[in-house]
C-alpha positions in Angstrom: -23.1 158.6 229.0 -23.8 155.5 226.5 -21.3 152.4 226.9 -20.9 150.6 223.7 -20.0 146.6 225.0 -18.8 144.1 222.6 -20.5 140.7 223.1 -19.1 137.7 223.7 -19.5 134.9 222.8 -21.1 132.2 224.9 -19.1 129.3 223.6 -18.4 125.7 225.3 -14.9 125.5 225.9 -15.2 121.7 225.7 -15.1 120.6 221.5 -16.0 117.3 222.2 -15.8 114.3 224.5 -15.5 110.7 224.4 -16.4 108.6 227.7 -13.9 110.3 230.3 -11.6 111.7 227.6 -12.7 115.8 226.5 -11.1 118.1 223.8 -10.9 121.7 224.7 -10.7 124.5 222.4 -7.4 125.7 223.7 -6.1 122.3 223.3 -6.4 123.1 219.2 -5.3 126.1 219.2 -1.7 124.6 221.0 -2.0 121.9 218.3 -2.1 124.2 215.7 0.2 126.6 217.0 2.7 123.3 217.4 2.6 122.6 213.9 2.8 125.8 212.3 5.9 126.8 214.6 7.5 123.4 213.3 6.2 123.9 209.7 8.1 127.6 209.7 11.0 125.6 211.5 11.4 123.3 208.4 11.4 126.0 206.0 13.6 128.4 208.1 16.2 124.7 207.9 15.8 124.3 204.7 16.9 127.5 203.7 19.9 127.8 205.9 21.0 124.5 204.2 20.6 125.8 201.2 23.0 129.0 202.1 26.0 126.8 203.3 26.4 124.4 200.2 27.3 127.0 198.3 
């Protein structure tokens, strides 16, 4: 019986650092996840303001 594994990846989880202060990859990916949720939030506004003036 042959097993087929998928690799992974043997990444840093640490982006960068400066002195004592470190950036982690999962700390982007809430960042980005932050802003896109608001970004959608401001459009999603927008267009329910738009619905009630009339």
């Amino acid at each position: 019986m042959n097993h087929i594994y998928i690799p992974f990846p043997n990444l840093n989880p640490i982006v960068f650092s400066i002195g004592k202060i470190s950036l982690h990859w999962y700390g982007i990916m809430y960042l980005l996840s932050l802003l896109f949720a608001l970004y959608i939030s401001k459009k999603k506004i927008k267009k329910m303001n738009g619905l009630n003036k009339k």
